[in-house]
N, C-alpha and C positions, 0 to 999 in steps of 0.2 A: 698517733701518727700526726706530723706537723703536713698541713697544706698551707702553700704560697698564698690562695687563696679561699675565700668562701667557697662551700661545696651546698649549691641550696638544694631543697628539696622539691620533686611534683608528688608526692604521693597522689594526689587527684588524678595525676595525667592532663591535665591541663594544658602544658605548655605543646604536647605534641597534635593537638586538636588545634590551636589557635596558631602553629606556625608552618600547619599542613605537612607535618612530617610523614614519609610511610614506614608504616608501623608494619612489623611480622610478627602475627601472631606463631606462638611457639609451647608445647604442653601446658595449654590453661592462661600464659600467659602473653603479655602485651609488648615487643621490645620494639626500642624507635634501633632501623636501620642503621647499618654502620654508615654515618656520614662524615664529609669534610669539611667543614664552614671556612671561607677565606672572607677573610673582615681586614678593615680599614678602616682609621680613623675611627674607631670602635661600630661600625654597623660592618654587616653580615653582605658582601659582595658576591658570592657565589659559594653554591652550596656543589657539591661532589658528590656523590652517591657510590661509596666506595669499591659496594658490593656488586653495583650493576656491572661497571666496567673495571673488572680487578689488572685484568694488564694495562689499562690508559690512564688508574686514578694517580699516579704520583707525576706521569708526564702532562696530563690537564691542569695541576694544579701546581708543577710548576711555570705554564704558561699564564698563570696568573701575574705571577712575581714580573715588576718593573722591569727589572734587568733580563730575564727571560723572555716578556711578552711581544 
């Protein structure tokens, strides 16, 4: 399978401890929450929490958008 980009690794889990993701724990295991990251300019402007608010997440995060907000 070809990717457009890098697909890097955490096996440590590292990266969800140091960017305070909430994690569900789920049969034994660790998963980071379905989230949305809205970036610009390459950093990370607003994160969405998909699963909190499933009928608001696509209208919050197009109030992101320039032309929308």
């Amino acid at each position: 399978m070809h990717l457009p980009i890098p697909l890097p690794s955490d096996a440590d889990e590292t990266s969800p401890g140091a960017l305070r993701l909430p994690m569900l724990p789920l049969r034994g295991m660790r998963l980071i929450r379905r989230l949305l990251p809205i970036t610009a300019d390459g950093d990370i402007r607003k994160v969405i929490d998909a699963a909190h608010r499933p009928d608001r997440h696509v209208a919050d995060a197009l109030q992101c958008l320039p032309e929308h907000g």
